[in-house]
Z-matrix of the N, CA and C atoms (Angstrom, degrees):
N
C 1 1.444
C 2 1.523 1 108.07
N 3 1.322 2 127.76 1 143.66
C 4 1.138 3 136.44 2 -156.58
C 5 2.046 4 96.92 3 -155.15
N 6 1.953 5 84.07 4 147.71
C 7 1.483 6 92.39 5 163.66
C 8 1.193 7 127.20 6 -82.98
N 9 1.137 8 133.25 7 165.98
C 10 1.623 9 121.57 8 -178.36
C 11 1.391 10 98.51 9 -134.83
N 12 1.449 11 134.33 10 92.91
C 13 1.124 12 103.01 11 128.09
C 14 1.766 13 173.33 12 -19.41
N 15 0.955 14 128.76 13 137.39
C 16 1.558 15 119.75 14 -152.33
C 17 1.854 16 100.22 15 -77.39
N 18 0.976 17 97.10 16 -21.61
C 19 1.666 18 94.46 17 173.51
C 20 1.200 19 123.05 18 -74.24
N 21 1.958 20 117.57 19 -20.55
C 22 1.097 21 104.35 20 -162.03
C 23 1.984 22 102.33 21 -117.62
N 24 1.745 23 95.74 22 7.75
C 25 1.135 24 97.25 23 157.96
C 26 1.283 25 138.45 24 -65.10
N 27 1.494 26 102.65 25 -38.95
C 28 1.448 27 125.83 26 -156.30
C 29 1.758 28 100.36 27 -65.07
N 30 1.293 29 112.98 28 -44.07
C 31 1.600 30 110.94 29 174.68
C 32 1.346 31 107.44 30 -60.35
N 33 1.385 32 129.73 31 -20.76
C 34 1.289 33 101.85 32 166.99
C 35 1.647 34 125.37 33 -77.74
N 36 1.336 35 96.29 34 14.88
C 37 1.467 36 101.37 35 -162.94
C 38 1.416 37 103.90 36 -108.02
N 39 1.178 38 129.41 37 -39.10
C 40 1.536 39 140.91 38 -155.40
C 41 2.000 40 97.22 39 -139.88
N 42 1.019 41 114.80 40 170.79
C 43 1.462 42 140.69 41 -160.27
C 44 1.657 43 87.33 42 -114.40
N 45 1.558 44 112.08 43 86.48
C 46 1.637 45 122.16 44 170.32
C 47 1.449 46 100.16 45 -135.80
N 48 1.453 47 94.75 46 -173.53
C 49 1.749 48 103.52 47 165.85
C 50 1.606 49 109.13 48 -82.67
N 51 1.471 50 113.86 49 157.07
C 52 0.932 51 145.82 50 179.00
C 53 1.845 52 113.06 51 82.20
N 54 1.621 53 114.47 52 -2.07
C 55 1.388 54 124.74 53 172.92
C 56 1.232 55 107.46 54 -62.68
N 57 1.131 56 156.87 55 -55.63
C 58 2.020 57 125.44 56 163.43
C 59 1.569 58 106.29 57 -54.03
N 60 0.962 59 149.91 58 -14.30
C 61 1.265 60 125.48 59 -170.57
C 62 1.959 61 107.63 60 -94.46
N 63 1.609 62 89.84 61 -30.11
C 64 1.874 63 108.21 62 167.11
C 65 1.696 64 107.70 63 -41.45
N 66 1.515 65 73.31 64 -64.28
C 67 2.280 66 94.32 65 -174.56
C 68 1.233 67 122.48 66 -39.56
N 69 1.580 68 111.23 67 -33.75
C 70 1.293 69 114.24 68 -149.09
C 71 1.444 70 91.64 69 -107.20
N 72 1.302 71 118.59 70 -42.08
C 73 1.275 72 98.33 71 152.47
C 74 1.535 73 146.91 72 -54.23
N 75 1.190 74 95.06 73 -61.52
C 76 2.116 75 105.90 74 162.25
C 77 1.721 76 101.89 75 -28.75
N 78 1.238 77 97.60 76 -61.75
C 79 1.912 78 85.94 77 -178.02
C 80 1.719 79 130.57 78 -42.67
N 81 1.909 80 87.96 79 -50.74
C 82 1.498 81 89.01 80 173.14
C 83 1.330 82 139.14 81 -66.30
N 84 2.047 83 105.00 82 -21.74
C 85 1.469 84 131.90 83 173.38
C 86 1.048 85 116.79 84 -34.78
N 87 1.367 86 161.70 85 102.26
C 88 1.490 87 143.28 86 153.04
C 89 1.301 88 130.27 87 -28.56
N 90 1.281 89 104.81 88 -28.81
C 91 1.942 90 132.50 89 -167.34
C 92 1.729 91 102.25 90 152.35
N 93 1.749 92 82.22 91 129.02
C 94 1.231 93 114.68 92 -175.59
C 95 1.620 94 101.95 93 -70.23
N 96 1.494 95 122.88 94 155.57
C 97 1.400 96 132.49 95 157.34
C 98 1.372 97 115.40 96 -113.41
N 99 1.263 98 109.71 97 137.74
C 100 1.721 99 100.64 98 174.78
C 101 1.365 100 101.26 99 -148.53
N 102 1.566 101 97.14 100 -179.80
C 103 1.961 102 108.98 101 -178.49
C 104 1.190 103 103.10 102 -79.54
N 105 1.308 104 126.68 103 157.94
C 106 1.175 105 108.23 104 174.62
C 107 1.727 106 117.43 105 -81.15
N 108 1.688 107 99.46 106 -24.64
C 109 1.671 108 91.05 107 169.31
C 110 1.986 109 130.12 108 -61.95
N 111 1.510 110 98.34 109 7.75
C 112 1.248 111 107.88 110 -163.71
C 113 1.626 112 115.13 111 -70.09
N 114 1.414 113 108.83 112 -7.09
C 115 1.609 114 132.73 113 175.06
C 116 1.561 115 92.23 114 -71.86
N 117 1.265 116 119.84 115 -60.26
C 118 1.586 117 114.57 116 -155.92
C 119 1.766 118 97.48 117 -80.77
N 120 1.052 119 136.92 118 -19.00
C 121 1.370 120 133.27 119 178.29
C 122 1.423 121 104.82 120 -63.28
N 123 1.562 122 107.14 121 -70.02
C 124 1.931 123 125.02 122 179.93
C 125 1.412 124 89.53 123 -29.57
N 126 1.730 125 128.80 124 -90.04
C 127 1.033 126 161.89 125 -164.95
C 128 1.636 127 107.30 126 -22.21
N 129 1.425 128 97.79 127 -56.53
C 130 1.792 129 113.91 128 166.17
C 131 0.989 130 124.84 129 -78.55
N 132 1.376 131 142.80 130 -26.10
C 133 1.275 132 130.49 131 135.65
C 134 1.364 133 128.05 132 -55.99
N 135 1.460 134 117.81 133 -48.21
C 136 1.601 135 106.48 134 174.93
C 137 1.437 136 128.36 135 -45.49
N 138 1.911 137 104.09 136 -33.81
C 139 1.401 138 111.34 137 -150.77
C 140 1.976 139 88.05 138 -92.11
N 141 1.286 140 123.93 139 -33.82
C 142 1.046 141 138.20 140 -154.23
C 143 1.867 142 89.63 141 -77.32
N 144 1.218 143 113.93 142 -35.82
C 145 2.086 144 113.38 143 177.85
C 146 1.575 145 100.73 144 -74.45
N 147 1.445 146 116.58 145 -36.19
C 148 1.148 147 108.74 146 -175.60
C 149 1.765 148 103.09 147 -69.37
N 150 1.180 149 126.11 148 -69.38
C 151 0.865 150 115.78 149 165.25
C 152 1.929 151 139.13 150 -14.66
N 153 1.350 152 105.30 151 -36.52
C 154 0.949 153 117.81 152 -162.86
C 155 1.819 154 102.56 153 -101.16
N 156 1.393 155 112.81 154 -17.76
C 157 1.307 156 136.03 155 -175.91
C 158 1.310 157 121.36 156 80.59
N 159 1.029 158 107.42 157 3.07
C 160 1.609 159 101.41 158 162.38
C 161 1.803 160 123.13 159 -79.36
N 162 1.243 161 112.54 160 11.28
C 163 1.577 162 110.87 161 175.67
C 164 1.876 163 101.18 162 -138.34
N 165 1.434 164 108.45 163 90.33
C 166 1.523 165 116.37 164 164.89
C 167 1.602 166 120.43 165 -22.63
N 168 1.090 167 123.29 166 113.39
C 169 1.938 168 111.08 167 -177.23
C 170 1.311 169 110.24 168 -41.22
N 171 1.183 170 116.23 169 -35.95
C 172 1.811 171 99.79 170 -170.97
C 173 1.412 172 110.29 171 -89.48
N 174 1.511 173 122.14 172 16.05
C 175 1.598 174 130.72 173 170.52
C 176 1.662 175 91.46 174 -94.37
N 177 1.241 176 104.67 175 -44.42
C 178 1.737 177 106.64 176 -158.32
C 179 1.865 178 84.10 177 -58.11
N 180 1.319 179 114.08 178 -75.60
C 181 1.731 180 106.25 179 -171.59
C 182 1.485 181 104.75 180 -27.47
N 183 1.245 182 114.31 181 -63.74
C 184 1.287 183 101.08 182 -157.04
C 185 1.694 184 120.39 183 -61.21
N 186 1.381 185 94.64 184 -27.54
C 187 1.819 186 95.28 185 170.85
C 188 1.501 187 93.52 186 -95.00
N 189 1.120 188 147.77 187 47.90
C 190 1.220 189 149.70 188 138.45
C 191 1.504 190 115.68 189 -83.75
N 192 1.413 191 102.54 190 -55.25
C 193 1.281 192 115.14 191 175.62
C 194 1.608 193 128.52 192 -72.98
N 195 1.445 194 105.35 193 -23.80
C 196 1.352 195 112.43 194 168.48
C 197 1.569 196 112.02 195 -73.63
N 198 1.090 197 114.25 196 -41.58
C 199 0.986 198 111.91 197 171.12
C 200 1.611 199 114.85 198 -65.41
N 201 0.768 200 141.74 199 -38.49
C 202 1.513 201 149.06 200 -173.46
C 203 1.805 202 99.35 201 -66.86
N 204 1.736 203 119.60 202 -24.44
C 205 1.050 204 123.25 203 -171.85
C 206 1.561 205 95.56 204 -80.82
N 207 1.413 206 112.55 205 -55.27
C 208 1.513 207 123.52 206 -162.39
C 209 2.058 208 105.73 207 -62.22
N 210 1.565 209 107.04 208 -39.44
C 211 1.088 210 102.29 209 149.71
C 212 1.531 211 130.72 210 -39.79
N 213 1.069 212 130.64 211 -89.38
C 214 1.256 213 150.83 212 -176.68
C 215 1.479 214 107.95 213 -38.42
N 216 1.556 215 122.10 214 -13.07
C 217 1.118 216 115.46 215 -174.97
C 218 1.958 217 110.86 216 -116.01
N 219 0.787 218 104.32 217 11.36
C 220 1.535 219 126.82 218 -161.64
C 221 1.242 220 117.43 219 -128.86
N 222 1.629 221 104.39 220 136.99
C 223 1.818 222 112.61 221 -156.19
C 224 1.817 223 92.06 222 -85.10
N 225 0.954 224 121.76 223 141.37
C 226 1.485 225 137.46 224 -155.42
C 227 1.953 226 105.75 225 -114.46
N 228 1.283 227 138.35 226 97.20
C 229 1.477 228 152.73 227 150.38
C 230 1.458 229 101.72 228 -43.75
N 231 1.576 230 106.54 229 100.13
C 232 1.335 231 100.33 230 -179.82
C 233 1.680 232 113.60 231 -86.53
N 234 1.242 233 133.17 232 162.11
C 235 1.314 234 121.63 233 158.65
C 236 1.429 235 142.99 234 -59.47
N 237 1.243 236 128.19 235 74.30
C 238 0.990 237 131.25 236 155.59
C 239 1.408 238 139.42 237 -55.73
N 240 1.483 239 118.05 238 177.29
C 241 1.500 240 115.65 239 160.31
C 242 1.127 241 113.68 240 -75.51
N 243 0.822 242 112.28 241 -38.90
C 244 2.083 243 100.44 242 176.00
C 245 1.466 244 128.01 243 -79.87
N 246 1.416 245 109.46 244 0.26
C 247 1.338 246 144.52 245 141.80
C 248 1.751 247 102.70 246 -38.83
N 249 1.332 248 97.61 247 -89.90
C 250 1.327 249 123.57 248 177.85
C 251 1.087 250 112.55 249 -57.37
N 252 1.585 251 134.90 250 -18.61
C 253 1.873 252 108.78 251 -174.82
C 254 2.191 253 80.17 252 -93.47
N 255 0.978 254 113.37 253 -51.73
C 256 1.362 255 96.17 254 -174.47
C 257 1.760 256 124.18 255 -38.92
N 258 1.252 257 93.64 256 -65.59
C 259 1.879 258 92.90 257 170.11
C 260 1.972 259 106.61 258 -42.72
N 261 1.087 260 112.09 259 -21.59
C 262 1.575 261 105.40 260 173.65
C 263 1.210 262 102.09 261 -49.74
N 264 1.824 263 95.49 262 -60.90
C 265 1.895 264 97.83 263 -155.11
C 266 1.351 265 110.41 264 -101.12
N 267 1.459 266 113.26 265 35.68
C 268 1.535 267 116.24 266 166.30
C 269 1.442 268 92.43 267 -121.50
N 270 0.890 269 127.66 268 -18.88
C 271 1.828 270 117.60 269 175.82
C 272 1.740 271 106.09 270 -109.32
N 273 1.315 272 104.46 271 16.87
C 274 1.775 273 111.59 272 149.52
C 275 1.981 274 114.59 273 -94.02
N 276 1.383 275 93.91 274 -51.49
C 277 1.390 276 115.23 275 174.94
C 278 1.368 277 112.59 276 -48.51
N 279 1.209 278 98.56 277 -49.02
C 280 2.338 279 94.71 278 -164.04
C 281 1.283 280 107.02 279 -144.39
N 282 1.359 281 111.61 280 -174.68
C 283 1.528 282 103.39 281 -160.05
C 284 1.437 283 107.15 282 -126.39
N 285 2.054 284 96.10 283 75.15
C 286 1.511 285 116.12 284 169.44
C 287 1.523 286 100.50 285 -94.99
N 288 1.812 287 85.66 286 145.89
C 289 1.555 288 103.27 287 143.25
C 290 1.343 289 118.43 288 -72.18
N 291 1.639 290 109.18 289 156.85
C 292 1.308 291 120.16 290 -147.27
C 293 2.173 292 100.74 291 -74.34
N 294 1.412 293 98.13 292 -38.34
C 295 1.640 294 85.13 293 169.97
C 296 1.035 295 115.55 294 -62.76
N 297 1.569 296 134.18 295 -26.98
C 298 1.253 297 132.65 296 -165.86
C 299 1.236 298 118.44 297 -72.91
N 300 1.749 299 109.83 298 -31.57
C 301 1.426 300 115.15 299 168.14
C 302 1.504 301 128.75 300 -61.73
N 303 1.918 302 103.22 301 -37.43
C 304 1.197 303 89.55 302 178.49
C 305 1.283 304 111.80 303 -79.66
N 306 1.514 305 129.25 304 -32.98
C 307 1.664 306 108.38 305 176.76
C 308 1.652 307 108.91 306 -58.90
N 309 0.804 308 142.13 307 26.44
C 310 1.629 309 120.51 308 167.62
C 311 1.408 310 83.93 309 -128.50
N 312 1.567 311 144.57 310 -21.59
C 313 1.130 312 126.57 311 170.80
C 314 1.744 313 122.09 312 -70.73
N 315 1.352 314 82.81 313 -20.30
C 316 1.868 315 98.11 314 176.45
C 317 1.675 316 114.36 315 -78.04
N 318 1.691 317 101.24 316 -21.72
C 319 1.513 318 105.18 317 170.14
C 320 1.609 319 117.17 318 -76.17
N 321 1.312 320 93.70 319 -52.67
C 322 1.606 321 101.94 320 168.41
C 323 1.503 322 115.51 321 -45.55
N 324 1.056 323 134.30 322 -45.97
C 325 1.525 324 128.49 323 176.57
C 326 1.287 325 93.87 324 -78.45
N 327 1.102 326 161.73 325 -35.34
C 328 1.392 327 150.45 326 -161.01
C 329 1.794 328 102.01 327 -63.42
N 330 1.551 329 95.32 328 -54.39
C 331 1.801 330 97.21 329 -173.21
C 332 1.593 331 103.14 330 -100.70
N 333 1.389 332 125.22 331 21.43
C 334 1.104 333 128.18 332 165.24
C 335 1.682 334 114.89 333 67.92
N 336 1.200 335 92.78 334 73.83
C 337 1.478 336 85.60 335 -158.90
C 338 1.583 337 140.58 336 40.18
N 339 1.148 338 124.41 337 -2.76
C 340 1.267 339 127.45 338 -176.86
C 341 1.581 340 114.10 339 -120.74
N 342 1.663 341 93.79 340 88.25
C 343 1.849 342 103.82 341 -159.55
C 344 1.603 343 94.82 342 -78.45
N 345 1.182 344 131.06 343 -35.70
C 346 1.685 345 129.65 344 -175.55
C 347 1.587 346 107.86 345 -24.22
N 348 1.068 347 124.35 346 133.95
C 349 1.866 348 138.13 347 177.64
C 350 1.665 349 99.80 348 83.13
N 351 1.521 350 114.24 349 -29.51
C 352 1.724 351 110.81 350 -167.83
C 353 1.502 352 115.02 351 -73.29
N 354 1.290 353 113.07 352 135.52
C 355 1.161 354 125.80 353 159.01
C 356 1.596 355 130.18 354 -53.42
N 357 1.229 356 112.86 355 150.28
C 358 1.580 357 106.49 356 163.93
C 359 1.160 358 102.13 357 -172.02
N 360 1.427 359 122.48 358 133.75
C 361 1.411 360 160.28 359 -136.28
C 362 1.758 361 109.60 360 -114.53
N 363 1.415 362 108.73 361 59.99
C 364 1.411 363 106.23 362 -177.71
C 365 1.211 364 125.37 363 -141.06
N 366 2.014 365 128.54 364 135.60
C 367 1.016 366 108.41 365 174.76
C 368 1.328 367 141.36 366 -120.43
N 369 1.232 368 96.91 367 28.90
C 370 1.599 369 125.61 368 -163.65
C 371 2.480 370 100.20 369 -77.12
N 372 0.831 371 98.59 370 114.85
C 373 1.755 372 99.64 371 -157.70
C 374 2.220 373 99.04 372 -41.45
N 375 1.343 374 74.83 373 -50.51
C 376 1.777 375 93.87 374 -156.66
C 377 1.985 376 93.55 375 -61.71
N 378 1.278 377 112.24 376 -50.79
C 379 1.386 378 101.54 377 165.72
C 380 1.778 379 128.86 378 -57.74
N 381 1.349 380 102.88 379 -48.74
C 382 1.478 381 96.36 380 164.81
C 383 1.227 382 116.32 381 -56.15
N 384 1.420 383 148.87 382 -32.47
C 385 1.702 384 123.05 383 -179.64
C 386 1.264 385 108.84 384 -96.61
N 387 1.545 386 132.02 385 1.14
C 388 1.241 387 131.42 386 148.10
C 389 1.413 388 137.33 387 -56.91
N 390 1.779 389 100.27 388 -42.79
C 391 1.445 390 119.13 389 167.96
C 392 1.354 391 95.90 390 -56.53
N 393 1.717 392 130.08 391 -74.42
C 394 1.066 393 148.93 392 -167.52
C 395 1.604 394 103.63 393 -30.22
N 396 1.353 395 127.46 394 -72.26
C 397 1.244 396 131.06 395 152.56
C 398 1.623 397 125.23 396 -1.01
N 399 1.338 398 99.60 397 -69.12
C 400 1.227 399 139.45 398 169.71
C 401 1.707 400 122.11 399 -41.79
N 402 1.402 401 101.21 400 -27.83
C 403 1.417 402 102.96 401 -178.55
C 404 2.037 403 103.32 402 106.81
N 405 1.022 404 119.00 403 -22.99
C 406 1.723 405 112.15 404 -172.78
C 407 1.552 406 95.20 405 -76.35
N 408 1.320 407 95.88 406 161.68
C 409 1.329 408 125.83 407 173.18
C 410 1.453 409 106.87 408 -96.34
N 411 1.160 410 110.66 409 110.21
C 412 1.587 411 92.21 410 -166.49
C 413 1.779 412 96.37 411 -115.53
N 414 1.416 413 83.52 412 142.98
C 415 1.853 414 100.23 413 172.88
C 416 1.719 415 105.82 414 -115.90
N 417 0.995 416 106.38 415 169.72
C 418 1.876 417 143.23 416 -16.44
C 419 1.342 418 107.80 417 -52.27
């Protein structure tokens, strides 16, 4: 079981870089973990390319729906307060954006504070050496 970041979902969603390295993981995954805000991230990026025209409407459905699959199949970090006091003191510590804090704060409660051996599934640069920091093993 592994965390997933919202960056490293999105290739499973659309035809980008880092989508074989997503795949090959997802296969080996048992079940995905995610934030629970990780719906409104996908969602805002998808809608925000379409918008912008780089994602055809009948691509956006279809990574609508994949995504709606990858949802539905994946153990969900709800928001809590201890959610929230951590993203405090990870966006005192380093120099995350504020979603970025809570998904690695949503990882941290997932393995209970004790990220050492855990995975996490991200490819956003500034979040990976934070996690890294952090104690995760971060893939790819």
């Amino acid at each position: 079981m592994r965390f997933w970041d919202s960056s490293a979902v999105l290739p499973l969603l659309l035809e980008e870089p880092g989508r074989a390295e997503g795949l090959a993981l997802l296969e080996s995954d048992e079940r995905l973990v995610l934030w629970w805000g990780t719906s409104v991230e996908c969602h805002s990026a998808l809608n925000r390319r379409f918008r912008e025209g780089s994602l055809p409407g009948d691509e956006l459905q279809l990574a609508r729906e994949t995504l709606r699959l990858v949802l539905q199949s994946a153990e969900q970090v709800e928001p809590t307060e201890l959610v929230r006091l951590m993203a405090h003191r990870l966006v005192a510590a380093y120099p995350l954006r504020a979603a970025d804090s809570l998904q690695l704060a949503a990882a941290l409660a997932w393995c209970e504070q004790q990220p050492g051996g855990r995975e996490l599934v991200c490819l956003d640069q500034r979040l990976r050496q934070v996690a890294t920091q952090e104690g995760f093993n971060v893939l790819p």
